[in-house]
N, C-alpha and C positions, 0 to 999 in steps of 0.2 A: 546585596544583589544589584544587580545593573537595573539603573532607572528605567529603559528602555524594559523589562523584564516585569517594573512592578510598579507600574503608572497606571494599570487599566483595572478598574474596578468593573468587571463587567464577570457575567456568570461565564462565561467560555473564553477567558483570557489565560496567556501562556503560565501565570504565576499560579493560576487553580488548576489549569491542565497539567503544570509538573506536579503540583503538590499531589494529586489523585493518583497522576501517574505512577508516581512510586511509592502509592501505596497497592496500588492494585497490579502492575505489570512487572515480569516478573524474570528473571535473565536466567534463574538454573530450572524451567520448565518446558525445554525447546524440545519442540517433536522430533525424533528419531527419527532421520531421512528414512530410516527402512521400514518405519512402520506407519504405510503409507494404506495398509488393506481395509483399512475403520472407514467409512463415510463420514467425512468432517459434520459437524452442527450446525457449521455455518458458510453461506456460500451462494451462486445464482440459483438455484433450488429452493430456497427460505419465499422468494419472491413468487417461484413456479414449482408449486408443489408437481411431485409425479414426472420431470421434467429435468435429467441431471445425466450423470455417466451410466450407463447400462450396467447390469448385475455383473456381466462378464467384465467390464475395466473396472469395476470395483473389486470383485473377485483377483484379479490378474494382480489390483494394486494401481491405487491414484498417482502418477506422476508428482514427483517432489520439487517444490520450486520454494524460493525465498523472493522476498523485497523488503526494501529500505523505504520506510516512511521517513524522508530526512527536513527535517524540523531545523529551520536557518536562525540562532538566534540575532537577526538582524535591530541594529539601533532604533529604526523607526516600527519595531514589532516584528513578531515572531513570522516567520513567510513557511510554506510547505513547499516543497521543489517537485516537479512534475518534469518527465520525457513528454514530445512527442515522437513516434517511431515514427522510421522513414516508410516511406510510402511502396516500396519493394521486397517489404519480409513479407514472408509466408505465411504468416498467423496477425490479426490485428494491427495492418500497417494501416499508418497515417493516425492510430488514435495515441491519446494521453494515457500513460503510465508509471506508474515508480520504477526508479535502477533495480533489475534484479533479473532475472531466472532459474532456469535451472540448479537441482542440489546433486552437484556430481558426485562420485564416488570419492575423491579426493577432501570433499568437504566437512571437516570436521563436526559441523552445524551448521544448520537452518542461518544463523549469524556471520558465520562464516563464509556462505553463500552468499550472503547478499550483498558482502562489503566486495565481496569478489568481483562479483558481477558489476557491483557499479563502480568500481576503480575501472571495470574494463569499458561500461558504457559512457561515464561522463570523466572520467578519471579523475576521482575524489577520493585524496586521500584516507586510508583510516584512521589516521592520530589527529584528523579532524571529526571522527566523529566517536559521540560519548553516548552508547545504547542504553536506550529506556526497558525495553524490554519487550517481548512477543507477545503479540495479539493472538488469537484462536485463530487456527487453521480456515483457510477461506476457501471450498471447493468450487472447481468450477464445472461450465459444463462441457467442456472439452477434455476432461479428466484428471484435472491436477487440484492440487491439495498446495495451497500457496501457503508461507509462513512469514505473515509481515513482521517487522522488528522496524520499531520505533525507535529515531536516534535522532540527537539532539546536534546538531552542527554547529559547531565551533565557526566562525567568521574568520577570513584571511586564505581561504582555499582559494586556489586555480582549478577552474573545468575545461577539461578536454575531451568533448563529446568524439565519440567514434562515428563517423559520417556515413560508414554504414550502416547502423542501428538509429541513429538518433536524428533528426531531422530539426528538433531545434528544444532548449531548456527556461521554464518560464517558472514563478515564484506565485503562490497563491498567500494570502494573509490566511496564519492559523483561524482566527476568529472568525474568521468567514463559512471557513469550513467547519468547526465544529458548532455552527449555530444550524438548527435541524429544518429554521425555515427557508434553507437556501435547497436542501436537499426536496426533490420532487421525484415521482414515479413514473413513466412512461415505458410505452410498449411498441413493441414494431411484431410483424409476421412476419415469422424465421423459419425456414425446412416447412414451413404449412400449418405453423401455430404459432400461437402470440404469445411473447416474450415478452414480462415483465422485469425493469430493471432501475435505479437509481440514478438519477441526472443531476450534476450541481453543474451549473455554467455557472461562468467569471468572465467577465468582458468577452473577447471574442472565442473563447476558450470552453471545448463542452465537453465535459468530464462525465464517462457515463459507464454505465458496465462493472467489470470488474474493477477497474479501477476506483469507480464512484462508489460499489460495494466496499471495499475495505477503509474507504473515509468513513462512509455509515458505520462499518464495524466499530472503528477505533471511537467516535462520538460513542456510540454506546457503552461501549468497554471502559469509558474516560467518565462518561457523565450521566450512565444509567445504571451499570450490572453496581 
């Protein structure tokens, strides 16, 4: 194993996050894009009980979306790669996110979706990237039922952010992230009630929302379930 991979004797270092990894996450259990009508277990809701998609867009059917949690095995340690979206989409501009959206009808899987989307957002190859496997479905409260997959990134890619979507690509240290006392909880008043949600800042960088829920997920799925 590469020294860089198995030098850190620490409880949340990349050498026990793989080994867990594949023991616990799992590549032939990816949710059916079309069977989208269940309310996930896990998702901005866990946080705000009472407080998620309405009976009718769950009824109707959760929106199906994938992302790439891509894991850099870089020499000086493992880094996590974050978007920021540009500050003129429609939905969550300006905040930090994983490559991914939408699961088109074309998409074979949840997996397939998300290499899709982020070749198209940062343009990263897939023969650079080596999946770990799917985390539990992460609902939001805008309607969608997200499917993150965990992939391990080979080092030697070229990114080519799409300047549309992406406004700029930064690296967090896995370790950082998966240690729970970096993870904090804050609230803001949304539509006329307060919204509880997950916050990890990193230097100038503040990760919060749904993006900062599915780090939380994967810490748990990696170092609790």
């Amino acid at each position: 194993m590469n020294k860089a991979w198995s030098d850190h004797d620490h409880r949340f270092s990349i050498e026990r996050f793989l080994a867990l990894g594949r023991q616990k996450l799992d590549l032939n259990v990816a949710i059916e894009s079309n069977n989208v009508s269940i309310e996930a277990p896990r998702g901005d809701h866990v946080l705000n009980p009472g407080y998620g998609p309405s009976a009718e867009t769950i009824a109707k059917g959760l929106r199906p979306a994938a992302v790439l949690i891509p894991i850099i095995a870089r020499e000086e340690g493992a880094q996590v790669l974050f978007t920021i979206r540009t500050d003129h989409l429609p939905s969550h501009a300006g905040q930090v996110a994983f490559p991914g959206g939408k699961i088109e009808p074309g998409d074979a899987t949840p997996l397939s979706a998300a290499l899709r989307e982020t070749h198209e957002e940062i343009g990263l190859e897939e023969s650079f990237v080596d999946p770990l496997g799917y985390l539990p479905p992460y609902q939001t409260t805008t309607g969608y039922r997200v499917t993150p997959v965990v992939g391990v990134i080979r080092p030697g890619f070229e990114l080519v952010p799409d300047e549309n979507e992406v406004e700029d690509i930064f690296e967090v240290p896995l370790e950082f992230l998966m240690d729970p006392v970096n993870h904090t909880r804050e609230s803001r008043v949304w539509k006329g009630r307060e919204r509880h949600f997950f916050v990890i800042p990193h230097g100038e960088h503040y990760i919060w929302g749904i993006t900062a829920g599915i780090v939380r997920l994967l810490y748990e799925e990696i170092f609790i379930s």
